[in-house]
C-alpha positions as CSV (number, residue, x, y, z in Angstrom):
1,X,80.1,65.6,144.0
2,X,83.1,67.8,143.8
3,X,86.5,66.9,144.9
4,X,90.0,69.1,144.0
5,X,92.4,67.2,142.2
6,X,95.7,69.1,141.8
7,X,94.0,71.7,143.3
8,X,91.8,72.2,140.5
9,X,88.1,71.2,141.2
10,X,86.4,68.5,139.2
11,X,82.7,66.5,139.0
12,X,83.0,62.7,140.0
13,X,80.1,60.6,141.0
14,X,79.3,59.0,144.5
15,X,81.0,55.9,143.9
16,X,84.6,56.9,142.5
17,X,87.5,55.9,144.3
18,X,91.1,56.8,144.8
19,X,92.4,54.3,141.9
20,X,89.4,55.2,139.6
21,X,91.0,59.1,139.7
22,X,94.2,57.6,139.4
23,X,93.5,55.5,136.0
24,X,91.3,58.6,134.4
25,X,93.7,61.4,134.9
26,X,97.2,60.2,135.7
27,X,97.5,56.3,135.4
28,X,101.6,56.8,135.8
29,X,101.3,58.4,139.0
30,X,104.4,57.1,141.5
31,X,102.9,59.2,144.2
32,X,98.8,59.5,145.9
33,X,98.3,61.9,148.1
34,X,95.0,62.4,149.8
35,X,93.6,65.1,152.4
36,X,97.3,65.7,152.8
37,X,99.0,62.6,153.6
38,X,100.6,59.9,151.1
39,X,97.8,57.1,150.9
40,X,98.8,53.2,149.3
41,X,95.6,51.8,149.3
42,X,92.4,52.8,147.6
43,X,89.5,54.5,149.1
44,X,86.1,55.9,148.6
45,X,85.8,59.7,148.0
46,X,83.6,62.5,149.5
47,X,82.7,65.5,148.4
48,X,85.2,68.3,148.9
49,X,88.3,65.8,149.3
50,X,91.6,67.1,147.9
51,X,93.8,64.9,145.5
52,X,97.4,64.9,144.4
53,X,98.7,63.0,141.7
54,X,102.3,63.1,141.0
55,X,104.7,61.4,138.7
56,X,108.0,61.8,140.1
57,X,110.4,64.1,137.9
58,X,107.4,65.1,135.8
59,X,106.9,69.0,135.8
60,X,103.6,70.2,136.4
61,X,101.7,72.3,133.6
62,X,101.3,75.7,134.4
63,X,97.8,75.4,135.2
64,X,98.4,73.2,137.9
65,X,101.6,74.9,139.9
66,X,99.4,78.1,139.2
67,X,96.3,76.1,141.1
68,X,98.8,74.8,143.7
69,X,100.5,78.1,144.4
70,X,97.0,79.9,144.5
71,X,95.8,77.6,146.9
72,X,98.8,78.1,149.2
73,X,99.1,82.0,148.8
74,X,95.5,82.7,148.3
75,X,94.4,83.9,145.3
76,X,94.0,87.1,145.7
77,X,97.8,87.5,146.6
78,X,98.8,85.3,143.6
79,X,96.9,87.4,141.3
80,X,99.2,90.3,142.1
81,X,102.1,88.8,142.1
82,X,102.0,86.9,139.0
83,X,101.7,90.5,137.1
84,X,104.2,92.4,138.8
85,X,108.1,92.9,138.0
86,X,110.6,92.9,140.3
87,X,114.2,93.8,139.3
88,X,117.3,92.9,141.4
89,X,120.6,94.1,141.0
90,X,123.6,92.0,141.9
91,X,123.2,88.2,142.4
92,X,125.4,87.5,145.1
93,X,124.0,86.3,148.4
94,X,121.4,89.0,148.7
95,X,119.8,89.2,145.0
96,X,120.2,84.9,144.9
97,X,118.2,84.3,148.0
98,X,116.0,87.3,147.1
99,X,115.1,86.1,143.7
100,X,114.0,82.5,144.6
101,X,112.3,83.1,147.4
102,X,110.0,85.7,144.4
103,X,110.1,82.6,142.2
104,X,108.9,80.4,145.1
105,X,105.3,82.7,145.6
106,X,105.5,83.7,142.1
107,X,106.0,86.5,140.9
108,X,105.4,87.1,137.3
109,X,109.0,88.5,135.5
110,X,112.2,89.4,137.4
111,X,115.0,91.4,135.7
112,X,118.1,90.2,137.3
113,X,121.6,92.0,136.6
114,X,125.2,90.8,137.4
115,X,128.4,90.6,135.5
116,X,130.4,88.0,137.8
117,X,131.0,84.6,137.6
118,X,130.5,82.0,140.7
119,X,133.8,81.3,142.5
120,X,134.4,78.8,145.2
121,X,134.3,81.7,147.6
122,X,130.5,82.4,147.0
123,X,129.0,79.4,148.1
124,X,129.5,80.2,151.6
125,X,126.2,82.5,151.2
126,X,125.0,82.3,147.5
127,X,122.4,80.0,146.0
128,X,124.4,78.9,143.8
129,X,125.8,74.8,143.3
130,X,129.6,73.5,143.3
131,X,128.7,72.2,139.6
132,X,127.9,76.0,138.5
133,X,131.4,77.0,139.5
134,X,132.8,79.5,136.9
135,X,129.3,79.9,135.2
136,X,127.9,83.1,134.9
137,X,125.4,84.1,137.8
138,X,122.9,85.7,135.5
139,X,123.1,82.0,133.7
140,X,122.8,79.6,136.7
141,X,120.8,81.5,138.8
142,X,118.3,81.7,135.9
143,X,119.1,77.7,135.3
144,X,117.9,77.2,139.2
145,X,115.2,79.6,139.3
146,X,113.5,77.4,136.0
147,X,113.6,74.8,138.2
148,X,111.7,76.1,141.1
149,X,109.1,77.6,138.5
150,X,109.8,77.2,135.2
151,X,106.5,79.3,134.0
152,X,108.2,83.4,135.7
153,X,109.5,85.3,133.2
154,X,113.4,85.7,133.6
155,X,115.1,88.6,132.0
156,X,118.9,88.4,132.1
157,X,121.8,91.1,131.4
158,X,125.2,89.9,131.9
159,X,126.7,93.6,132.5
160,X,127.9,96.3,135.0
161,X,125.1,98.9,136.4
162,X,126.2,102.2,135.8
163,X,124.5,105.5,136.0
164,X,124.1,105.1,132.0
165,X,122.2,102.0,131.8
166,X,120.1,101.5,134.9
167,X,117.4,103.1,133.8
168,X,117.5,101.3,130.4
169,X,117.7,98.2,132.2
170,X,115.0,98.1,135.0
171,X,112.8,100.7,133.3
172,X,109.8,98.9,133.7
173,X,110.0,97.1,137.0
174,X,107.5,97.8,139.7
175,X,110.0,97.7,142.6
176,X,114.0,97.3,142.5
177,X,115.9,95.2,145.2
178,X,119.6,96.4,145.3
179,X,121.8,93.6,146.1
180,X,125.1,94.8,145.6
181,X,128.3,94.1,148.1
182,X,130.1,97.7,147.8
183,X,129.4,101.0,149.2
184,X,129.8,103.1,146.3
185,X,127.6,100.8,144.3
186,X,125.3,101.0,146.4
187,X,125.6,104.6,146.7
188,X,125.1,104.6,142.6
189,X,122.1,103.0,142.8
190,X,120.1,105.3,145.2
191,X,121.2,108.4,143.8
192,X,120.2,107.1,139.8
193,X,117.8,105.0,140.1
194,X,114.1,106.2,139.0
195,X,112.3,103.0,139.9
196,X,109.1,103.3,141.8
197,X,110.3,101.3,144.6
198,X,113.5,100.8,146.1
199,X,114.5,98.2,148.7
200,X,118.7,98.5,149.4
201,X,120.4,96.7,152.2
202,X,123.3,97.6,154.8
203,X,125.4,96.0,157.6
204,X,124.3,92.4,157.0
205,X,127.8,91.0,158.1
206,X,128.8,88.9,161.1
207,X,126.8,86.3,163.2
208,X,125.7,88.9,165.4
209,X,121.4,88.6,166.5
210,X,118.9,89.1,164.1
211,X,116.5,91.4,166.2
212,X,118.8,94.0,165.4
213,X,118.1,93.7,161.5
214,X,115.4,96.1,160.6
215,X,114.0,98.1,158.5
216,X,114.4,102.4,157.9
217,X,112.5,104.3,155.4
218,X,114.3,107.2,153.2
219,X,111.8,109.3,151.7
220,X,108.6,108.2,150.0
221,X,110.5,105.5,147.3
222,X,113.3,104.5,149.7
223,X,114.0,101.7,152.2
224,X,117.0,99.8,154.0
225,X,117.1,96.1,155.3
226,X,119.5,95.5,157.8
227,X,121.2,96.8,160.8
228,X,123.1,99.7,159.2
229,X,126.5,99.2,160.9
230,X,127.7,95.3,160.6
231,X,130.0,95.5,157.0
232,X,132.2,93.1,156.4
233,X,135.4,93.3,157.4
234,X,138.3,91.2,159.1
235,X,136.9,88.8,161.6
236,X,133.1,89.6,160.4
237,X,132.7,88.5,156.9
238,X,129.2,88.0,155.3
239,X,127.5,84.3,156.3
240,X,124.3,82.3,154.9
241,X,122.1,83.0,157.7
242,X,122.4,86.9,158.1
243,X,122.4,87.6,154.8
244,X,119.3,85.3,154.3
245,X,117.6,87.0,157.2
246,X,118.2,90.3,155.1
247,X,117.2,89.0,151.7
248,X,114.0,87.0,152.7
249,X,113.2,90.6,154.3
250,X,113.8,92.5,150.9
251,X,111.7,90.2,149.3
252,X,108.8,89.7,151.8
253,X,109.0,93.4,151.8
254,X,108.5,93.7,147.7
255,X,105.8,91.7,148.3
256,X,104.2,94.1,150.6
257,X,104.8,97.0,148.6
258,X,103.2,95.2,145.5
259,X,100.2,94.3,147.6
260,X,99.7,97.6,148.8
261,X,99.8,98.9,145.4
């Protein structure tokens, strides 16, 4: 008889019960969780039950968030994206948001650029904490992202993008999410850049509705998230949820790209 425990599938015999799992594989479990729902007393298994058992704080072994996230994302989709390399430059509320939500289906090594510090100013749109204030963005975003999935490769450069380095930097990523907050950054990017891929973003600003946020190709390598007008400005400045609508679209739209491939 086979059940899944953790999501990876084991033997057991006929007669094996919730607490019998529980005292073979993880006697300090704080939490059961059978077919999906948190069980307290013990119960008699079938074959093809599924099984969690977690110890609160305890941080799962690669195997089993692997197993997990397979499960949830199918595993042909988690075999691509655990070896593919995403790059994203600038860490602000775009390449933040952009950069967990890869860790969260994860994706196998991010490159993440930025030479700012958190200020109390960001956290109106950034995922970044109040303790982190004054911390280095490539630091505490890489800090956060290790807690979300400690086992994606995270490659950090504390420094400016110029026409110089970007090639250096991102040379080997399979697509690159530009996440920058000025124009002529922006601008920089598109016009240097030599990556594969390219996913930018413009006119995320304002409250205004979301069905105008969409996406416009440029070329074969080139595409643009947002509504191409809405830029910040007095009375319009950039908030949490448009710019999260924009970023969770750059990054479902890297993952696209790198199933496609």
């Amino acid at each position: 008889m086979k059940i899944k425990l953790n999501e990876l599938e084991i033997n057991i015999s006929p007669e094996e019960t919730l607490r019998d799992i529980q005292l073979r594989y993880k006697p300090d479990a704080d939490v059961i969780v059978y077919n999906g729902s948190i069980q307290d007393e013990d119960i008699l298994l079938s074959d093809g039950d599924h099984v969690m058992l977690i110890v609160k704080g305890e941080t799962p072994s690669e195997s089993e968030l692997e197993a997990v996230m397979t499960a949830r994302h199918t595993p042909g989709v988690h075999e691509i994206m655990k070896k593919s390399c995403v790059g994203i430059a600038g860490l602000g509320g775009l390449g933040s948001s952009a950069a967990i939500a890869l860790a969260r289906v994860g994706i196998g090594r991010l490159v993440l650029v930025d030479f700012d510090i958190i200020e109390p100013s960001n956290l109106n749109r950034q995922q970044f904490f109040i303790d982190q204030l004054g911390m280095l963005k490539t630091e505490a975003l890489e800090d956060n992202l290790k807690r979300i999935n400690p086992y994606v490769e995270i490659e950090t450069h504390n420094k400016k993008v110029t026409p110089e380095n970007i090639n250096e930097i991102f040379n080997d990523v399979d697509v690159l999410i530009e996440a920058f907050d000025r124009p002529d950054q922006k601008a920089m990017l598109l016009q240097y850049s030599t990556a594969p891929k390219i996913i930018a973003a413009s006119g995320l600003a304002g409250y205004a509705s979301d069905e105008i946020i969409g996406i416009k190709r440029l070329g074969e390598n080139i595409y643009i998230v947002g509504d191409l007008k809405t830029g910040a400005a007095p009375g319009c400045g950039l908030m949490a949820p448009r710019v999260g609508i924009a970023s969770h679209m750059q990054a479902n739209l890297a993952m696209q790209l790198l199933l496609d491939k």
